[in-house]
NURONU-981713 format. One record per residue (C-alpha): residue number from 1; y, x, z. Coordinates in pm, 1 decimal. Layout:
<atoms>
- NUM  Y  X  Z
...
</atoms>
This chain:
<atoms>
- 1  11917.7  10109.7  -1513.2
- 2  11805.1  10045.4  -1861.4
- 3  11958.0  10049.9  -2166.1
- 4  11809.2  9908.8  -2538.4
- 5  11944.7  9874.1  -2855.5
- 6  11844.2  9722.7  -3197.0
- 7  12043.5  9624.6  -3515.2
- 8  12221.4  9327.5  -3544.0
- 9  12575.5  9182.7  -3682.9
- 10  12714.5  8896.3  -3712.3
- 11  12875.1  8777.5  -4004.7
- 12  13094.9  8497.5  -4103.3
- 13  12812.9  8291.6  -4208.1
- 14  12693.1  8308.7  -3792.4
- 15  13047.8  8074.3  -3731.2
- 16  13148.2  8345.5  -3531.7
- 17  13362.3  8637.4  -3524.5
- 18  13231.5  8933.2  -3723.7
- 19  13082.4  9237.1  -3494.2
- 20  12756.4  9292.1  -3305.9
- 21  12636.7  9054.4  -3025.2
- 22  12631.6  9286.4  -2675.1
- 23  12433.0  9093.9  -2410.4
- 24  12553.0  9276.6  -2008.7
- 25  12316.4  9172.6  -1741.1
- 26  12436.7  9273.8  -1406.8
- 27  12224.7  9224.7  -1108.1
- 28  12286.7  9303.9  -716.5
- 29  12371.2  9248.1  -391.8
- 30  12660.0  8942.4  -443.6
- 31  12972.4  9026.6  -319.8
- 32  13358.2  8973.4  -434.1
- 33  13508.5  9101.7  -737.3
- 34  13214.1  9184.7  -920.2
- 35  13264.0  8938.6  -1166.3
- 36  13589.7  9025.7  -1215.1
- 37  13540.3  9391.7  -1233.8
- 38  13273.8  9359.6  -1546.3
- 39  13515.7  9128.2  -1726.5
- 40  13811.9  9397.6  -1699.4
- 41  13661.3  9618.2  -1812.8
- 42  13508.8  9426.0  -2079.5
- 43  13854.3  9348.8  -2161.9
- 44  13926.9  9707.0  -2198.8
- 45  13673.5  9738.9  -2515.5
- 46  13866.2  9440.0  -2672.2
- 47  13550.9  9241.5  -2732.9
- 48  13502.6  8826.6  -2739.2
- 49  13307.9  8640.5  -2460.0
- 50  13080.8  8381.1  -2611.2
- 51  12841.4  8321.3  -2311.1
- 52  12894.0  8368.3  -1920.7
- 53  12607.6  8287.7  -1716.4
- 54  12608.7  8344.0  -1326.4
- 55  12369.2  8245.6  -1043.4
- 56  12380.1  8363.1  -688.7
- 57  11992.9  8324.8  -462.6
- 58  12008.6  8400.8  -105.5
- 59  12297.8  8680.9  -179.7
- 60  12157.0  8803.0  -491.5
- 61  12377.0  8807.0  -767.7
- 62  12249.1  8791.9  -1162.0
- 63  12544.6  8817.0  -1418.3
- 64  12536.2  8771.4  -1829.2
- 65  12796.6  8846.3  -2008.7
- 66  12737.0  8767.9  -2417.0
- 67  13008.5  8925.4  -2608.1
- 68  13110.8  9051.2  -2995.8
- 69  13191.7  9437.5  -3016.3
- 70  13339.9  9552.1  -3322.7
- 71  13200.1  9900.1  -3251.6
- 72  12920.9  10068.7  -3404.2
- 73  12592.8  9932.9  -3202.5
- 74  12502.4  10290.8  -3062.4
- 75  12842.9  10344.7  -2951.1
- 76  12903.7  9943.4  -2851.0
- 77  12584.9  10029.1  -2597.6
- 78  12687.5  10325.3  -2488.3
- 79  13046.9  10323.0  -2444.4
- 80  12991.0  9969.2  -2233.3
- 81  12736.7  10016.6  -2075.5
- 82  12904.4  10306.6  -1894.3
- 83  13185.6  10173.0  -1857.8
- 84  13061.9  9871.5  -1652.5
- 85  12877.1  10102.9  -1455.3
- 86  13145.7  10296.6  -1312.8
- 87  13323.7  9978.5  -1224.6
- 88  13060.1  9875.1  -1015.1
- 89  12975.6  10232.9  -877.1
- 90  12901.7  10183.1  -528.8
- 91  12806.5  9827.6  -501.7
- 92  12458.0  9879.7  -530.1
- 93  12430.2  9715.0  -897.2
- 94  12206.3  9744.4  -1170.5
- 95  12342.1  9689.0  -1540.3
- 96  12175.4  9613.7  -1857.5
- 97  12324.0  9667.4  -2209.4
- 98  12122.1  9498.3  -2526.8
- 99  12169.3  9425.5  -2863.5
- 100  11950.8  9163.7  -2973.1
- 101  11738.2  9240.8  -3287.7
- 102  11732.9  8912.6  -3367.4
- 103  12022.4  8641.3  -3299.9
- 104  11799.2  8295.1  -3317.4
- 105  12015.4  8036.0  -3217.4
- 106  11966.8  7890.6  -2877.9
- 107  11810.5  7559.3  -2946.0
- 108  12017.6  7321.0  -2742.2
- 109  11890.6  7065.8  -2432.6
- 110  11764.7  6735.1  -2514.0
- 111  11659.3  6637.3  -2163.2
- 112  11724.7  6664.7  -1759.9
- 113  11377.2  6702.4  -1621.2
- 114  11421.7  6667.7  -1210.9
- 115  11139.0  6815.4  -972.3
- 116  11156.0  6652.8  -640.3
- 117  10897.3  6793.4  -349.0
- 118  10866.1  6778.3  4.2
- 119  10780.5  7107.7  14.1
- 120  10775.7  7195.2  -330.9
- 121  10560.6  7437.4  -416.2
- 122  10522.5  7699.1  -648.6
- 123  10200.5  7613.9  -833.7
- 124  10377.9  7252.6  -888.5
- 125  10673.0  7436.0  -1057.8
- 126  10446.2  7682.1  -1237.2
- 127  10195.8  7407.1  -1366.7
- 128  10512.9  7202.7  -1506.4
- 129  10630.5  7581.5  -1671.4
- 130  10317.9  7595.3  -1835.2
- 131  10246.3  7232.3  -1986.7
- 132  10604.2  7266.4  -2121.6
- 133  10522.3  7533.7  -2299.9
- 134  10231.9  7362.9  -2444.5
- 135  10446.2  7112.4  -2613.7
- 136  10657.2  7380.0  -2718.5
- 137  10958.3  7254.2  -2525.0
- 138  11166.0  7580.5  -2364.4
- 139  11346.0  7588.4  -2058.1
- 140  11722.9  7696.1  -2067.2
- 141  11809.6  7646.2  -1722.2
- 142  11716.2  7548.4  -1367.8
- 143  11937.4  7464.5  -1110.3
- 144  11893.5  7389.5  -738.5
- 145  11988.7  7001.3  -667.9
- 146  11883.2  6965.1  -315.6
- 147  11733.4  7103.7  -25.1
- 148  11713.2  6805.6  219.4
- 149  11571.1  6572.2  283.7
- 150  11353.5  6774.1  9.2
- 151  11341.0  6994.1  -248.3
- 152  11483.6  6946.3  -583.0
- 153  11552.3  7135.9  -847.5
- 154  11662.2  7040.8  -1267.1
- 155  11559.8  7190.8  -1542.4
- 156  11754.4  7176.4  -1876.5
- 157  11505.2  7161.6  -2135.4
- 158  11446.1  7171.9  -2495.3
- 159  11195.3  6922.9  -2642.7
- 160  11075.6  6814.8  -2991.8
- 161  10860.0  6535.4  -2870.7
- 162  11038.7  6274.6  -2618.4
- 163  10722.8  6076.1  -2552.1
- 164  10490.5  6415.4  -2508.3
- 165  10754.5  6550.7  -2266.3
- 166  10694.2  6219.1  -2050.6
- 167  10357.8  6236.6  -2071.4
- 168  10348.6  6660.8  -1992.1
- 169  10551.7  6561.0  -1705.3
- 170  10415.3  6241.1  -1572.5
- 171  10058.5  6406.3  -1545.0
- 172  10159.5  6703.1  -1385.1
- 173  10299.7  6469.5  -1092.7
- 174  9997.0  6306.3  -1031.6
- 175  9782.4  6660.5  -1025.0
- 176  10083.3  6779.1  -810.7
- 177  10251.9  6519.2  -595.4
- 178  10525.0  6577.1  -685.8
- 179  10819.6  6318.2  -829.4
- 180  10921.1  6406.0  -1187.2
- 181  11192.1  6217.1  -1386.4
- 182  11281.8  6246.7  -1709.1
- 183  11608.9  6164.6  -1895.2
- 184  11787.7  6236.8  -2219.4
- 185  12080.1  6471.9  -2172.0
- 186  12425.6  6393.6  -2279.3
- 187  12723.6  6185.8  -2182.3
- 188  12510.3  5878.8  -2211.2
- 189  12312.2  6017.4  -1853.5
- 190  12675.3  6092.1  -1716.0
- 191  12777.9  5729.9  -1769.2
- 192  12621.5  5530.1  -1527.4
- 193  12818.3  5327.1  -1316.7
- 194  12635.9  5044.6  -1185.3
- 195  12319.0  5010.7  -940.9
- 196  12104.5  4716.9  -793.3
- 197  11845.7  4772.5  -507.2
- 198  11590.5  4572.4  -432.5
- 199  11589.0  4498.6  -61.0
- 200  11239.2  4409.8  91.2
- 201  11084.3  4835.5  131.4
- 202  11340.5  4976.2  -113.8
- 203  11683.4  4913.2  69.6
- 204  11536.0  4851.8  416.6
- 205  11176.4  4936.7  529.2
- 206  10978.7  4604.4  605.4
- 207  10985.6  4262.1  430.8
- 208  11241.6  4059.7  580.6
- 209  11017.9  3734.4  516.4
- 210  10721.3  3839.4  760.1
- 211  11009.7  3921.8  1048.7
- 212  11082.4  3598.9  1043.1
- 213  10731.3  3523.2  1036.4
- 214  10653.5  3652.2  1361.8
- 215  10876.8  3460.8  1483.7
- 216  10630.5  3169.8  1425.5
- 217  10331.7  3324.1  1470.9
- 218  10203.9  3298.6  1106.9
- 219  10265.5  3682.2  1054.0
- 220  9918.5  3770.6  928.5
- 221  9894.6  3486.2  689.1
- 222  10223.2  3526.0  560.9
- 223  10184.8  3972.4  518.5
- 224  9826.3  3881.2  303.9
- 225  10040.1  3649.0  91.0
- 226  10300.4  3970.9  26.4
- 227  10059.8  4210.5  -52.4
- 228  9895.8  4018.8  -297.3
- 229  10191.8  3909.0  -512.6
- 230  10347.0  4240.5  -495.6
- 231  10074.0  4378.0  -641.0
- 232  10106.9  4081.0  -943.4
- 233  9791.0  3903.0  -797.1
- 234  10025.2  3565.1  -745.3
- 235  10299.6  3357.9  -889.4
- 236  10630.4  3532.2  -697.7
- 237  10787.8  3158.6  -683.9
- 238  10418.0  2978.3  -567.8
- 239  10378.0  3268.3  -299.7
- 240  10726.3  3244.9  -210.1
- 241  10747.7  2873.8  -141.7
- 242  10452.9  2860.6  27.8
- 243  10560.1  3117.7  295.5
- 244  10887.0  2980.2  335.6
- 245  10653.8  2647.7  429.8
- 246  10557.3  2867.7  712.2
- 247  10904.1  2872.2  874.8
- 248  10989.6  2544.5  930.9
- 249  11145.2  2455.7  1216.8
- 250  11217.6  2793.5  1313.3
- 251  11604.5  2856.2  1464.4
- 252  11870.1  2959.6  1220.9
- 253  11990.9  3202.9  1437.7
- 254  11711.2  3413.5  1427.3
- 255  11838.6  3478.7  1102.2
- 256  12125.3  3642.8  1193.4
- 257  11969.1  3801.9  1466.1
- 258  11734.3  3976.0  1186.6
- 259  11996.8  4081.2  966.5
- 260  12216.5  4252.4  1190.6
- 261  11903.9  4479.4  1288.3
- 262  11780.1  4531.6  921.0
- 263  11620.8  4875.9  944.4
- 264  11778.2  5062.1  666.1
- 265  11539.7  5290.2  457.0
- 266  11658.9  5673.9  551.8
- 267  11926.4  5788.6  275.3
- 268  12023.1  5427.4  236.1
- 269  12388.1  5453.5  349.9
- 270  12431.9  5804.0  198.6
- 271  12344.8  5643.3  -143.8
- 272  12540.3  5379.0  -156.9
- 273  12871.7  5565.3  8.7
- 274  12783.4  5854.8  -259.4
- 275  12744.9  5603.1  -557.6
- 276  13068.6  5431.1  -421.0
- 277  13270.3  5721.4  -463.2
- 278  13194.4  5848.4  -812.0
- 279  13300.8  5445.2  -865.4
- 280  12968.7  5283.2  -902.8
- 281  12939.0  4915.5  -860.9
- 282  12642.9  4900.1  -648.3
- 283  12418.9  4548.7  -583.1
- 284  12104.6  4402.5  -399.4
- 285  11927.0  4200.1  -629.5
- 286  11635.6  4029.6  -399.6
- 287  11386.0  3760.0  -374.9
- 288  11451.8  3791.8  13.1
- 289  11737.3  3590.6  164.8
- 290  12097.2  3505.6  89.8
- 291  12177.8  3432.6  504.4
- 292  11976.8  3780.9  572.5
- 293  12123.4  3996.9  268.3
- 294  12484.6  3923.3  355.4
- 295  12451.6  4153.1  679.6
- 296  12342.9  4433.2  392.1
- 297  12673.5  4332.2  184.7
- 298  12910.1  4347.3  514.6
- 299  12742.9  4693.7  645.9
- 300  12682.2  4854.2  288.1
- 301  13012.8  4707.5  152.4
- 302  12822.7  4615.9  -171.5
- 303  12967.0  4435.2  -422.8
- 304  12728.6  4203.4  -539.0
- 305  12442.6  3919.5  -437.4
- 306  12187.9  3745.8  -574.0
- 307  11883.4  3654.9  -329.4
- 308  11744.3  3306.0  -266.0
- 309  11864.4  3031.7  -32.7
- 310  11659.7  2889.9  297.7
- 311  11758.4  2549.5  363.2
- 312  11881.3  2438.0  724.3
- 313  11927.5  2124.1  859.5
- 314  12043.5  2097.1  1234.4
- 315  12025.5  2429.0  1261.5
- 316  11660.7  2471.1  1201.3
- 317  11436.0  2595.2  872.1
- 318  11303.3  2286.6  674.7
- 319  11054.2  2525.8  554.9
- 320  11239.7  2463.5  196.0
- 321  11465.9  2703.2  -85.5
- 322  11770.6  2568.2  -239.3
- 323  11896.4  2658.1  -545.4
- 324  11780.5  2863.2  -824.4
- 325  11475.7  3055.6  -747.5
- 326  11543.1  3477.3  -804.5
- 327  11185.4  3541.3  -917.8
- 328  11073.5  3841.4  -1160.9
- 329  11279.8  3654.7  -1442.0
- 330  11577.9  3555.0  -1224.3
- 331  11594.3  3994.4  -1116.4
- 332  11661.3  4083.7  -1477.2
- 333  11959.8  3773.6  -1553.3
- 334  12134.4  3914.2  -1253.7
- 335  12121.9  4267.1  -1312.7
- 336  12238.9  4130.0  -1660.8
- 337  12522.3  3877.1  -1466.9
- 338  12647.1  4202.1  -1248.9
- 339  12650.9  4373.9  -1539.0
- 340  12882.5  4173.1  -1754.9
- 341  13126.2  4046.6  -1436.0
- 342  13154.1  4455.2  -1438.8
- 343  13239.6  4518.5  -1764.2
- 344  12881.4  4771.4  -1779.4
- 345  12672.2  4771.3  -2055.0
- 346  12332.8  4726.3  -1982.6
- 347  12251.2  5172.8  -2075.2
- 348  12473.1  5224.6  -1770.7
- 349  12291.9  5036.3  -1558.7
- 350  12026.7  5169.8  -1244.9
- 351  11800.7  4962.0  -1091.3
- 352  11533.2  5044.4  -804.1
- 353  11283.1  4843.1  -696.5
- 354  10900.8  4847.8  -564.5
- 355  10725.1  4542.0  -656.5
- 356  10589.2  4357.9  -917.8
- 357  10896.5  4102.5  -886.1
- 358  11104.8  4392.6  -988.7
- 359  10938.9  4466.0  -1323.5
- 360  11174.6  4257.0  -1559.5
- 361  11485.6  4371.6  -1377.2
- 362  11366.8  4806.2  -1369.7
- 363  11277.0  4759.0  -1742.2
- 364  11634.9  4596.3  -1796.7
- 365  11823.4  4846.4  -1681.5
- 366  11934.6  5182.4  -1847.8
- 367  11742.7  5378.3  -1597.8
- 368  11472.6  5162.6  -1377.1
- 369  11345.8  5360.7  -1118.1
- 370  11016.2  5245.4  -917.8
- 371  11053.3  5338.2  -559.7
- 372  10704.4  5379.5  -369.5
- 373  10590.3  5154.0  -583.5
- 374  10271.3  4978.3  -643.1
- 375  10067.3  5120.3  -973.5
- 376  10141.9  4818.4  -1178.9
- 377  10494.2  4868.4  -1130.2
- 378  10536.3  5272.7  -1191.7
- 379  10366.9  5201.2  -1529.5
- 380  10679.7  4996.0  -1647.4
- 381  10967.0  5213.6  -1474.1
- 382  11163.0  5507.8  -1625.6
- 383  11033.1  5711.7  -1323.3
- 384  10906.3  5706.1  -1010.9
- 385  11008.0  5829.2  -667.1
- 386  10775.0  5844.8  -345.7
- 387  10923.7  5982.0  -124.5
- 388  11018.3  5806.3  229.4
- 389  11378.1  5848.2  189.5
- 390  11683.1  5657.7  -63.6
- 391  11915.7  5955.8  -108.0
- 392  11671.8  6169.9  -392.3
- 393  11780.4  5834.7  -632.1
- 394  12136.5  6089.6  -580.8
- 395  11926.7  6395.2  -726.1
- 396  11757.2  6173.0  -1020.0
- 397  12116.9  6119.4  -1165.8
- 398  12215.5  6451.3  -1088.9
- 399  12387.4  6439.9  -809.8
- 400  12354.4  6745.6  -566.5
- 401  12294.6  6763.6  -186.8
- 402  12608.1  6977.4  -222.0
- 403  12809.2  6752.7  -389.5
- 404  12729.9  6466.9  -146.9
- 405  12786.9  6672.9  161.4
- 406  13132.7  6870.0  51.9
- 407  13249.1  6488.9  16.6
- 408  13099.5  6362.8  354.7
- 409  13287.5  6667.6  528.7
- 410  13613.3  6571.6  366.3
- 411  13599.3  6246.2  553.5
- 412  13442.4  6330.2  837.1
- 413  13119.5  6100.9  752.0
- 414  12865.3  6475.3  718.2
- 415  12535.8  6480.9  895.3
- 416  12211.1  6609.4  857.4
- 417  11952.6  6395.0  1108.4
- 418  11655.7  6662.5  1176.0
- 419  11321.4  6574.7  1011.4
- 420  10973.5  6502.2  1183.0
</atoms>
């Protein structure tokens, strides 16, 4: 037990109540009614409660308590301290009385920094500590997000500089590997409420065109053609039309056939049932398929569309699109069309996406996130997550694992498939 006091009152300049600021720390094994005992007897001394923080890890309990005692400080320390103590005799606590020397305000959180790792270590967590302090931004709090399908924690954090913060924290992802993502704190984080996907490896793993592809045994021709205008090597609508050249006369039905065994991306139905809930309009924006992407709409029960259009005749591919093309340009004018059916603005919008198609739309959005995407894309996104699962887009808008799986329970929808 340990006890320390200094000299300091507040005044009515502070904006608060006139007396000397009495900071209890009380730390244990956690267990019910300790909470309430300190605070009764608290009550008992007749002082104000400006600051409660409480945290429980693995059934240890840490409790502050940040009151104003009228009482002398000597006596304020003395008489409390014991107190408290003999509330909690027997429960195996430890309590702390100080009065601060000095009563700096705290200086209040500008950003939500999110640390996702699968595993996240320690030196990852320790590295980030350190650059932060180098740009003089202070942590205030950390909180556990997630621990499936990884690790993820968020840190409330002070910081004078917005641009070093993103720099501090995108570098100490690459040395790491781990995902960091940065936002400003404040209602304007809170108020998101709409979200487009990509489809082609962001929604579902694979590209839907080169299924089809195999289909007509141009599969290698028609993956080299991907790869290279995902990576912005080719025009998206040139390398799109000349794939879709590579399906004609292929049977409609294998379209359906494809859709309705889409292989959703792991965390895929979570998010979107998750998003749904808190009342999120949620999309697929895609340069894919509008016979394909409907399957996604009728499983997902998505509310919005916008892919491109294969033309059949006879019931066969004519190798041809119809319609306007929904190339990098045509992304960003539907995120903006959802948007304004919806009644969003454009700051309350997500978007996730991997490839270079996506670009236009991710930088659109209020928060663009680039999902194992190539380099060309992460450079233009708000952040970054590579991970092989959907669900951590929950933990970058901070969203717990708890949260999500106290709802899935209430409807009977909670389970947690074991990892490899």
């Amino acid at each position: 037990m340990e006890q320390q006091a200094t000299t300091a009152r507040t005044t009515p300049d502070d904006g608060v109540v006139p007396g000397w600021q009495v900071l209890v720390t009380v730390t244990g094994p956690d267990q019910p009614g300790v909470t309430g005992r300190v605070l009764s007897t608290l009550a008992g001394h007749g002082v104000e409660v400006i600051d409660i923080d409480q945290a429980v890890i693995r059934g240890m309990l840490t409790l502050g308590v940040l009151v104003i005692a009228a009482d002398d400080p000597a006596d304020a320390e003395s008489a409390i301290g014991s107190d408290v103590r003999a509330s909690l005799d027997g429960l195996g606590m430890t309590v702390r009385v100080q009065i601060d020397e000095q009563q700096a305000p705290s200086r209040p959180t500008t950003h939500a920094v999110v640390v996702l790792g699968r595993p996240l270590r320690a030196a990852a967590m320790g590295e980030l500590a350190l650059r932060l302090g180098t740009i003089d931004a202070n942590i205030n709090a950390i909180t556990r997000l997630a621990d499936y399908p990884v690790t993820g924690l968020e840190l409330s954090v002070s910081a004078p500089d917005d641009d070093a913060l993103r720099v501090a924290t995108a570098q100490v992802a690459a040395a790491m590997g781990v995902d960091i993502a940065v936002e400003r704190a404040g209602l304007e984080r809170r108020a998101k409420r709409l979200i487009v996907f990509d489809v082609d490896s962001t929604l579902i793993t694979g590209e839907v065109i080169e299924m089809l592809a195999e289909h007509t045994g141009a599969l290698a021709e028609v993956e080299h053609i991907t790869a290279a205008a995902m990576r912005g090597e080719l025009d998206f609508e040139a390398s799109l039309r000349a794939r879709v050249a590579m399906l004609a006369g292929l049977d409609a039905g294998v379209l359906d056939e494809i859709g309705r065994a889409l292989p959703l991306t792991p965390g895929a139905r979570t998010t979107v049932r998750t998003l749904k809930r808190l009342g999120y309009r949620c999309g697929i924006v895609s340069g894919g398929f509008t016979q394909v992407a409907r399957h996604l709409v009728a499983e997902l029960d998505l509310d919005f569309v916008a892919a491109n259009t294969l033309e059949v005749i006879d019931g066969r591919l004519t190798g041809n699109l119809v319609g306007d093309i929904v190339d990098r340009a045509g992304k960003a004018r539907a995120l903006t069309r959802f948007a304004l059916e919806s009644g969003v603005a454009l700051n309350q919008t997500v978007a996730v996406g991997d490839g270079a198609n996506d670009i236009d739309m991710l930088t659109t959005a209020g928060l663009g996130i680039a999902f194992n995407a190539k380099p060309v894309v992460a450079e233009h996104a708000d952040t970054t997550l590579n991970q092989p699962f959907l669900d951590p887009v929950l933990f970058i808008l901070g969203i717990s694992r708890e949260e999500i799986e106290a709802a899935d329970v209430a409807d009977g929808s909670f389970r947690r498939v074991p990892l490899a």
